[in-house]
Backbone as JSON Lines, residues from 0, in Angstrom:
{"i":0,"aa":"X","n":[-8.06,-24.53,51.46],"ca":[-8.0,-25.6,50.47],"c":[-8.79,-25.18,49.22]}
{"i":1,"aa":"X","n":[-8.37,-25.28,48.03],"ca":[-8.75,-24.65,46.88],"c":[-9.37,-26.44,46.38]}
{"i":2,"aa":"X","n":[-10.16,-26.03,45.63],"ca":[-11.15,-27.71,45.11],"c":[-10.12,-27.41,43.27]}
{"i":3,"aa":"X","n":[-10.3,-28.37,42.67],"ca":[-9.66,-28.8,41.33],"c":[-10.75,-27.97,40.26]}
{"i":4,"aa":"X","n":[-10.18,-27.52,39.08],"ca":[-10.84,-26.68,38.0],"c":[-11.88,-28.1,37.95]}
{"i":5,"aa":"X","n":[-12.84,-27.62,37.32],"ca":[-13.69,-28.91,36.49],"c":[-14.15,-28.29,35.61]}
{"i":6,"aa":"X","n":[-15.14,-29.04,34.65],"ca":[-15.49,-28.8,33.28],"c":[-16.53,-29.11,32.79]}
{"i":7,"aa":"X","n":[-18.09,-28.48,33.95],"ca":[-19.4,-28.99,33.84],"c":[-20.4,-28.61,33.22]}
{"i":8,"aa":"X","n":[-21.36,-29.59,33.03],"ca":[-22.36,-29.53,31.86],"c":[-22.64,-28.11,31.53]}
{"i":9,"aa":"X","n":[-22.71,-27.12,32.47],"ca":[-23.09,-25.51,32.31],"c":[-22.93,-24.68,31.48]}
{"i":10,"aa":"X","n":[-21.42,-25.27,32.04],"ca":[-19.91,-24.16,30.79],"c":[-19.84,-24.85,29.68]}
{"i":11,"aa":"X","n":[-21.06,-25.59,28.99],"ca":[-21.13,-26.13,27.76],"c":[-22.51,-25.08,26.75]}
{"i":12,"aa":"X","n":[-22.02,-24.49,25.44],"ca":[-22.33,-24.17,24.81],"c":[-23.71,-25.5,24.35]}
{"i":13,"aa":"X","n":[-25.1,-25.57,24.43],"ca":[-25.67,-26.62,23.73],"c":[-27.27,-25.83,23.35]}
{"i":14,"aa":"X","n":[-27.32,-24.38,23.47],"ca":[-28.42,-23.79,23.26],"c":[-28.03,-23.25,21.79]}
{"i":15,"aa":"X","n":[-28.67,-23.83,20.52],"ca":[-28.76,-23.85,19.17],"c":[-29.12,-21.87,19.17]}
{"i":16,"aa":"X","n":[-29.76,-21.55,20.19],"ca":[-29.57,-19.99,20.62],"c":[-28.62,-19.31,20.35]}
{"i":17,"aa":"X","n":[-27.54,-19.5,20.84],"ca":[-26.58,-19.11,21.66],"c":[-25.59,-19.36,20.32]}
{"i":18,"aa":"X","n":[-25.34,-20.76,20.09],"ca":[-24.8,-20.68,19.12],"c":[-24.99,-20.31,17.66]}
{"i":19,"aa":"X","n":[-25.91,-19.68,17.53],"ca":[-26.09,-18.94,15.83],"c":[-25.98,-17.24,16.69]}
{"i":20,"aa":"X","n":[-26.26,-16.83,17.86],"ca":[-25.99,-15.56,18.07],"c":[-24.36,-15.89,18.4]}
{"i":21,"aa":"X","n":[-23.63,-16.6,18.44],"ca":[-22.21,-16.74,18.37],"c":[-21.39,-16.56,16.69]}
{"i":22,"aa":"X","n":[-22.35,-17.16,15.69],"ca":[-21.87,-17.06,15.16],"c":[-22.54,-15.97,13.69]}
{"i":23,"aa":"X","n":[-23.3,-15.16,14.21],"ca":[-23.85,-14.16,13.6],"c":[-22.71,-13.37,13.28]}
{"i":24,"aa":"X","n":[-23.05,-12.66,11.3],"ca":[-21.98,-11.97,11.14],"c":[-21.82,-10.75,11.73]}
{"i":25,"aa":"X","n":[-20.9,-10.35,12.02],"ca":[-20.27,-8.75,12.77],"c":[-20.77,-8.97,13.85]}
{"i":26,"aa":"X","n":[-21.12,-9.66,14.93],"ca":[-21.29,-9.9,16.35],"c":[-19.9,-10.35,16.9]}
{"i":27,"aa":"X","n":[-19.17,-11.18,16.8],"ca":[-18.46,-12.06,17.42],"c":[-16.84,-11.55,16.92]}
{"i":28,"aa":"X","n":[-16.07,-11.84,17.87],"ca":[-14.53,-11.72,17.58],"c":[-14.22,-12.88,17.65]}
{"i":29,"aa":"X","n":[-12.61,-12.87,16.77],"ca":[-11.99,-14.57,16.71],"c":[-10.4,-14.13,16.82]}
{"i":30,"aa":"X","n":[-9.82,-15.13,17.37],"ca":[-8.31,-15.15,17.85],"c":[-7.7,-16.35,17.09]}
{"i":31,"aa":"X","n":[-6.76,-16.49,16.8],"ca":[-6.07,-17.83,15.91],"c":[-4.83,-18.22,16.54]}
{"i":32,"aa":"X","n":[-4.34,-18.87,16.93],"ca":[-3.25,-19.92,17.27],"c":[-3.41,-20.9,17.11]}
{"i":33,"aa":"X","n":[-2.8,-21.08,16.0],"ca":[-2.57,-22.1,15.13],"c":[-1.93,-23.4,16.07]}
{"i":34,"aa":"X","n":[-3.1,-24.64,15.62],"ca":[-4.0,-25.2,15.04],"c":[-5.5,-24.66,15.58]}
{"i":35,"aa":"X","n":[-5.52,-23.4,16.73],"ca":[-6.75,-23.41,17.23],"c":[-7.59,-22.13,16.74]}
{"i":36,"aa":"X","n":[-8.45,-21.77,16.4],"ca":[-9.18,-20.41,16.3],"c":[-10.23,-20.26,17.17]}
{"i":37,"aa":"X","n":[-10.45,-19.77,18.07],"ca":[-11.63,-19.17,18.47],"c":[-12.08,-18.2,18.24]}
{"i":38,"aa":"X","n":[-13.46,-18.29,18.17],"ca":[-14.84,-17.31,18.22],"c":[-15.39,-17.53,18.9]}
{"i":39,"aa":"X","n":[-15.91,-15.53,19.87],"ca":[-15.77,-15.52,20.87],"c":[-16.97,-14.06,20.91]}
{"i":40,"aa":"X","n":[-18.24,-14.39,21.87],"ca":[-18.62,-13.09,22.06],"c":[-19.18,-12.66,23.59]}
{"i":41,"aa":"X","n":[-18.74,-11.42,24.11],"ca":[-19.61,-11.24,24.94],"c":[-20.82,-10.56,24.86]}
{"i":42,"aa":"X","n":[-21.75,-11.49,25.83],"ca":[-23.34,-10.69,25.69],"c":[-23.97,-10.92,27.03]}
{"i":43,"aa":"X","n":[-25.4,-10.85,27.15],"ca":[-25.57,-10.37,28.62],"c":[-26.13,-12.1,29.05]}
{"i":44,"aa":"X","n":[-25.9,-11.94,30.34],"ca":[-26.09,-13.43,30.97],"c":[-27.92,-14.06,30.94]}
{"i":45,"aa":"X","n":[-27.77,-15.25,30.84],"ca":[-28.99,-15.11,30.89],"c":[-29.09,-16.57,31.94]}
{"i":46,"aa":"X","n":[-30.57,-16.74,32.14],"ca":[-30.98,-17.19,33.68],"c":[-30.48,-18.95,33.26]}
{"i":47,"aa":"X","n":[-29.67,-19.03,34.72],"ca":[-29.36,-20.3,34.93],"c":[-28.14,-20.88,33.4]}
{"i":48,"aa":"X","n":[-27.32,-20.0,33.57],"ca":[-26.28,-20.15,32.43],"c":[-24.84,-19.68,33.33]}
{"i":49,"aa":"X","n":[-23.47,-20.36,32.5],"ca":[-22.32,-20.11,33.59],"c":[-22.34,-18.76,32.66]}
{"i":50,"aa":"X","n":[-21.09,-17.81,33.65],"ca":[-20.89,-16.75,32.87],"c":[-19.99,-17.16,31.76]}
{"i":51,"aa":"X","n":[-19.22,-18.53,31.72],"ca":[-18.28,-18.54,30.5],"c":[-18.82,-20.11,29.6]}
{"i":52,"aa":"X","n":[-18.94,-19.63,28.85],"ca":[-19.69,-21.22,27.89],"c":[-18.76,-21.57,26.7]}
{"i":53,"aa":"X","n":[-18.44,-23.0,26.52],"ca":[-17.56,-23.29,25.83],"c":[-18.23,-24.49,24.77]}
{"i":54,"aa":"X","n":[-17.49,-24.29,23.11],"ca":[-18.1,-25.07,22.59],"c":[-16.86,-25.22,21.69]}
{"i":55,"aa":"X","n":[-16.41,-26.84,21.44],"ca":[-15.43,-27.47,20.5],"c":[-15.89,-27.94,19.43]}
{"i":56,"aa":"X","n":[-15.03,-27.64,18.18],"ca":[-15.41,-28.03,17.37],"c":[-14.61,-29.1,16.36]}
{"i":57,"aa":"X","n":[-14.33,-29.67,15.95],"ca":[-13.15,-30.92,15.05],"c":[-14.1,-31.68,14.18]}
{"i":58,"aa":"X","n":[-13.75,-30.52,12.68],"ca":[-14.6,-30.91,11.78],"c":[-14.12,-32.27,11.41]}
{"i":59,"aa":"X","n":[-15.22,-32.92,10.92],"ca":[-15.55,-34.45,9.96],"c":[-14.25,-34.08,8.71]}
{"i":60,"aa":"X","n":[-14.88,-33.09,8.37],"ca":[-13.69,-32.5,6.95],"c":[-12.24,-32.87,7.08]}
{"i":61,"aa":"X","n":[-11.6,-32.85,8.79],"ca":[-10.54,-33.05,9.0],"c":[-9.88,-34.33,9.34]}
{"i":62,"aa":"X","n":[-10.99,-34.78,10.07],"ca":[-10.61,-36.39,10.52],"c":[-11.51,-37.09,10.22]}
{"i":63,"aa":"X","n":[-11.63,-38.22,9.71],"ca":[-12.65,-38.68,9.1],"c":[-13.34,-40.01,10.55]}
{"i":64,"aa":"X","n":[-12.38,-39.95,11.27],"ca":[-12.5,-41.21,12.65],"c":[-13.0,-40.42,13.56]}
{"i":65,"aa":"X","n":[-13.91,-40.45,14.22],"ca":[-14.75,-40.17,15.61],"c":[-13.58,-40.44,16.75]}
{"i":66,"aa":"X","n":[-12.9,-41.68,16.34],"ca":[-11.69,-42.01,17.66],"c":[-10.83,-40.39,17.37]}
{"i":67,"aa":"X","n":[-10.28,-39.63,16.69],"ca":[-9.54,-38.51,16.4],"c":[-10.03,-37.27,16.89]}
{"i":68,"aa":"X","n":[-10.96,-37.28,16.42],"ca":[-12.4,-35.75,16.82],"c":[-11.97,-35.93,18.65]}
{"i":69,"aa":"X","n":[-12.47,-37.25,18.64],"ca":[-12.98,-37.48,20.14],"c":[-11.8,-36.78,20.83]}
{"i":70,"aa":"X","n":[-9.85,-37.0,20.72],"ca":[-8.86,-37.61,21.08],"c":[-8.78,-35.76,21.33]}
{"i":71,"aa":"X","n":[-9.13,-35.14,20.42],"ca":[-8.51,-33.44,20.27],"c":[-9.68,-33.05,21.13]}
{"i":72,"aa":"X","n":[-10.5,-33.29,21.32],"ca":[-11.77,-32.63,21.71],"c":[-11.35,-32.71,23.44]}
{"i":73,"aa":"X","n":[-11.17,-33.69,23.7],"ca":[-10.51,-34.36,24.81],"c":[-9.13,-33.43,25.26]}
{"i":74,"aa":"X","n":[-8.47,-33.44,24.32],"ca":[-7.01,-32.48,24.78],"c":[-7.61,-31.16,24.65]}
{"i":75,"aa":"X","n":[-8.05,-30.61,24.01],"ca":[-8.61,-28.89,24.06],"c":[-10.12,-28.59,25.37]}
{"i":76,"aa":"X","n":[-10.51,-30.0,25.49],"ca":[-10.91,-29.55,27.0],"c":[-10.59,-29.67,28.32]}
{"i":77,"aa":"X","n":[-9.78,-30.71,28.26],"ca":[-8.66,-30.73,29.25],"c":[-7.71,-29.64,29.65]}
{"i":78,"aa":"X","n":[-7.21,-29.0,28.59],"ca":[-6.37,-27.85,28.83],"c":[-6.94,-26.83,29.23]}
{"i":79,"aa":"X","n":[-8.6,-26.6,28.57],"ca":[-9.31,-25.48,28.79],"c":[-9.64,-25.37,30.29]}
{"i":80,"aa":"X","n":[-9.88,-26.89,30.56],"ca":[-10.37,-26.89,32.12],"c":[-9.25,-26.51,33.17]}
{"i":81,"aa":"X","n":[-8.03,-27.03,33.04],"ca":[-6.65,-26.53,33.86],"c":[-6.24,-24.86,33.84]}
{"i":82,"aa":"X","n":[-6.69,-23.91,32.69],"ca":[-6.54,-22.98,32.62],"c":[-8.05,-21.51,32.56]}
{"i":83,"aa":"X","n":[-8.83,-22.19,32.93],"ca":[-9.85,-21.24,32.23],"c":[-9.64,-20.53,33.41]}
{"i":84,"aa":"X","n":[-8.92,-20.39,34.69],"ca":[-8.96,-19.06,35.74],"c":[-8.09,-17.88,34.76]}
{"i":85,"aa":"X","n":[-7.49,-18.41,33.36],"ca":[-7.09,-16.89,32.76],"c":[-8.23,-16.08,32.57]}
{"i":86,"aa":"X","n":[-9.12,-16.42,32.24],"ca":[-10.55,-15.76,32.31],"c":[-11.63,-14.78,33.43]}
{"i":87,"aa":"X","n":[-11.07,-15.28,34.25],"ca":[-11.48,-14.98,36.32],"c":[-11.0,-13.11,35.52]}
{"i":88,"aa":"X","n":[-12.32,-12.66,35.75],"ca":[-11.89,-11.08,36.16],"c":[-12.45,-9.91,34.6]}
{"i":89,"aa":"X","n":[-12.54,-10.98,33.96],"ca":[-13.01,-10.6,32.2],"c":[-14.04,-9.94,32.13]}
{"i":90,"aa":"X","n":[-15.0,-10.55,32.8],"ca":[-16.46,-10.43,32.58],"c":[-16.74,-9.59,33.72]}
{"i":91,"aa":"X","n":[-17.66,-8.39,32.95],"ca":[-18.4,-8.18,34.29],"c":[-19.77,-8.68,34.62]}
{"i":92,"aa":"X","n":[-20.55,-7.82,35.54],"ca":[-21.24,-8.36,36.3],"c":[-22.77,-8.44,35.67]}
{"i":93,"aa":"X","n":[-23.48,-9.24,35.32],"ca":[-24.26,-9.69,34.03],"c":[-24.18,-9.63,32.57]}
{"i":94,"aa":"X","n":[-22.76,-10.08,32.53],"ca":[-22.82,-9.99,31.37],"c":[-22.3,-11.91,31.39]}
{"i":95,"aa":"X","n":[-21.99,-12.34,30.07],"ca":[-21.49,-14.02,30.15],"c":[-20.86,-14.01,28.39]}
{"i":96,"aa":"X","n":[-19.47,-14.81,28.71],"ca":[-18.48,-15.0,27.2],"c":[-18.77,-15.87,26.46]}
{"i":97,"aa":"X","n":[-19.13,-15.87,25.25],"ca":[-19.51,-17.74,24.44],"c":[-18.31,-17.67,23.86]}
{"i":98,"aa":"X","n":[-17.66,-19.17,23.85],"ca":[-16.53,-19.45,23.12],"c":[-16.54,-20.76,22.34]}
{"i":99,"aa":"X","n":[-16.37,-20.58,20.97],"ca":[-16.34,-21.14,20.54],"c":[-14.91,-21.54,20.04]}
{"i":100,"aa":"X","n":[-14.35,-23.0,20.26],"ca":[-12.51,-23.54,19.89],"c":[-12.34,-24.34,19.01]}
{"i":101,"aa":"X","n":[-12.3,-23.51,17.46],"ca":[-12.79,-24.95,16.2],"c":[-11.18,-25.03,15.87]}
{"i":102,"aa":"X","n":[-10.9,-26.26,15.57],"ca":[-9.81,-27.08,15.09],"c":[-9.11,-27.08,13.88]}
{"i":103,"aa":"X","n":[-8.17,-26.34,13.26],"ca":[-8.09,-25.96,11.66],"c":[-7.42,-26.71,10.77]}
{"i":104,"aa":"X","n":[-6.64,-28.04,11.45],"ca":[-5.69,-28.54,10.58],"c":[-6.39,-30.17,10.26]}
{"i":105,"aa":"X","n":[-5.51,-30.58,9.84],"ca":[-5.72,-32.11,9.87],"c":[-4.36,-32.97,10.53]}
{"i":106,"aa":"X","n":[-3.99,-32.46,11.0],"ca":[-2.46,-33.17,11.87],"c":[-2.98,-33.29,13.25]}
{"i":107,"aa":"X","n":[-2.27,-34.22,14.02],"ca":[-2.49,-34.27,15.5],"c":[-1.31,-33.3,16.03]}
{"i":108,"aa":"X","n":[-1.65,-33.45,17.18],"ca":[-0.28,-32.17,18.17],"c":[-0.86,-32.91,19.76]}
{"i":109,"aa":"X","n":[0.84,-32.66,20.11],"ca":[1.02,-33.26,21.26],"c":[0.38,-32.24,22.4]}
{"i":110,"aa":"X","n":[-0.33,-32.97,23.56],"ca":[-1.27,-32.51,24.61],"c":[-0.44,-31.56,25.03]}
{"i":111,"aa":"X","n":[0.83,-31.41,25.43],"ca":[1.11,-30.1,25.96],"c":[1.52,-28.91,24.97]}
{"i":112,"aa":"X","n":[1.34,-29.16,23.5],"ca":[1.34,-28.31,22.33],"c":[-0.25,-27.71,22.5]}
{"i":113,"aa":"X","n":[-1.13,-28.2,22.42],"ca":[-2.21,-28.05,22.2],"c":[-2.57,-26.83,23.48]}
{"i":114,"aa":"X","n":[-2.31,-27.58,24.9],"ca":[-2.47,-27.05,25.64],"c":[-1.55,-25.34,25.96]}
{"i":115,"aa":"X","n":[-0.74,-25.59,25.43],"ca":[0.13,-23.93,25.16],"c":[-0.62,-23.12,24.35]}
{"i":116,"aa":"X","n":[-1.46,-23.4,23.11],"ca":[-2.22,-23.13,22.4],"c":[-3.05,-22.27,22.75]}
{"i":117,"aa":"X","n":[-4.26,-22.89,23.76],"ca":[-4.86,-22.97,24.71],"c":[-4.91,-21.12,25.32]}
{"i":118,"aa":"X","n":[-3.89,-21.77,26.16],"ca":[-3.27,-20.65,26.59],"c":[-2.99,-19.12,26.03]}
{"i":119,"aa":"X","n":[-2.68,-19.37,25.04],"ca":[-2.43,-18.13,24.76],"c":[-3.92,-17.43,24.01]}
{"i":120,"aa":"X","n":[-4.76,-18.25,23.55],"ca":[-5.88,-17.93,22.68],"c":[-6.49,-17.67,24.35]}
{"i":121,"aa":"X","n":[-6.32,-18.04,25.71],"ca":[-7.46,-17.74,26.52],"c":[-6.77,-16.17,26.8]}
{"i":122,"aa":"X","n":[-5.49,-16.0,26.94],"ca":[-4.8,-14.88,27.29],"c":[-5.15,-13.58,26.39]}
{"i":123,"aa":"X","n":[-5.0,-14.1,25.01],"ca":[-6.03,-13.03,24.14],"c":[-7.4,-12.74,24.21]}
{"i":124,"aa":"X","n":[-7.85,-13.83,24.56],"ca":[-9.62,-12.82,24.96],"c":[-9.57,-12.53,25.97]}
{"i":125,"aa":"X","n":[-8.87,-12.72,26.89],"ca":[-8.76,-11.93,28.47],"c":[-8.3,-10.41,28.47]}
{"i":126,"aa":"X","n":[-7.66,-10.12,27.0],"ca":[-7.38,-8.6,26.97],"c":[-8.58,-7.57,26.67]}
């Protein structure tokens, strides 16, 4: 019996650390599928952290409603959570991926658009 993906506090990007060494220049790679871009780095694991950390982003710039931010933030972690075993096998062994999934448009897109998205941006950092 296999248990259901989940999507816990761990595999959340929230160390102000982590995220400026994510987004330091010439450190980090980025993938685009449009509406999604990620930036993305690997570096070495550190204590009591998952090996894969995820952080969304849906600028103010784009939606000006918290109900909207919330609604995409919601569909791009939902999808992330159903698919992040594309990832299973990436990493080796002390090392851990930060990912960052910022939002580029101002249009909505339907959950299984988004979630194809998804997909293929996890399939590119898996190479």
């Amino acid at each position: 019996m296999t248990t259901a993906p989940t999507f816990r506090k761990e595999e959340r990007i929230v160390s102000n650390v982590l995220i400026e060494s994510l987004f330091e220049k010439g450190n980090s790679q980025s993938q685009t599928a449009f509406p999604l871009k990620a930036v993305y780095l690997k570096t070495e694991l550190r204590e009591g952290c998952a090996p894969v950390q995820l952080l969304i982003s849906v600028p103010k710039k784009r939606f000006k409603h918290a109900v909207d931010r919330n609604r995409i933030k919601r569909q791009v972690r939902e999808a992330y959570r159903k698919n992040k075993s594309l990832l299973e096998g990436t990493i080796e062994e002390g090392q851990m991926l930060l990912i960052a999934i910022i939002w580029l448009t101002d249009k909505h897109f339907a959950t299984k658009e988004v979630e194809k998205k998804v997909i293929s941006i996890l399939k590119q950092i898996a190479r």
